[in-house]
C-alpha positions in Angstrom: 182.3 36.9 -142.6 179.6 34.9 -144.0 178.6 35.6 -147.7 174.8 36.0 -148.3 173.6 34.1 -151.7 171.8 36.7 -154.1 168.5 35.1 -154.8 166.7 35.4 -158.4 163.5 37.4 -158.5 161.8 34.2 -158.9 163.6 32.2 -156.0 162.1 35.6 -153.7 158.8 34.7 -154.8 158.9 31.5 -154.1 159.4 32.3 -150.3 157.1 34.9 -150.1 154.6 32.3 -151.4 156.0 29.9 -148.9 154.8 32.2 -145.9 152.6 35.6 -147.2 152.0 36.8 -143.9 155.5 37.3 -143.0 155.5 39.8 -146.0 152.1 41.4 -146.6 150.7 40.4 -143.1 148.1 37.9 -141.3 145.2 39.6 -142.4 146.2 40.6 -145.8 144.2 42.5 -147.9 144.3 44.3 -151.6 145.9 47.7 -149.7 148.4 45.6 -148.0 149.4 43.4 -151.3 149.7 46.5 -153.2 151.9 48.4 -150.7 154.4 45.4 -150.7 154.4 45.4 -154.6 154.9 48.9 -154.6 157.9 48.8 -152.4 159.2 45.8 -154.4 159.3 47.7 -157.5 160.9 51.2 -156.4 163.1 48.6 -154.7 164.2 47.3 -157.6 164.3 50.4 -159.9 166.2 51.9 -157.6 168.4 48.8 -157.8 168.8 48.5 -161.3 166.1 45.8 -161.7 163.3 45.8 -164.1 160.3 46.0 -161.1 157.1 44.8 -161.9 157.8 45.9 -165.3 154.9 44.4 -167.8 153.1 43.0 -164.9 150.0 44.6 -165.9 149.9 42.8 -169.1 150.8 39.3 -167.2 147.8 40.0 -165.1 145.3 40.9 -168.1 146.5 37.4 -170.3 146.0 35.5 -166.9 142.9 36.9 -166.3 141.7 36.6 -169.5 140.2 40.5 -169.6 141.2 43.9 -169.0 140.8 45.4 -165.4 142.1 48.1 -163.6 144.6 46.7 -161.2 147.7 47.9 -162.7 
């Protein structure tokens, strides 16, 4: 049986980035995006992980400003 390498969370995200539309789809938009986050992070509750934990916060420093997509 062949053994599957565990990836990091940042080694995940560096495929996603690699090819989006596999994940969120060809014509993403903000609905699609967020459904995919969302399922990452119950994923990864449910798993033990952190989630998306403090991503909010990461969003408002790189933005610079407050907004409401949490």
């Amino acid at each position: 049986m062949r053994q599957i390498k565990e990836m990091s969370e940042r080694e995940y995200f560096a495929c996603v980035g690699k090819r989006p539309g596999m994940f969120v789809g060809t014509s993403s938009s903000f609905h699609q995006l967020t459904a995919f986050l969302t399922g990452y992070d119950q994923h990864a509750i449910r798993h033990g992980g952190q989630g998306l934990e403090g991503w909010h916060e990461w969003l408002v420093a790189r933005r610079g400003r407050n907004c409401n997509h949490a």
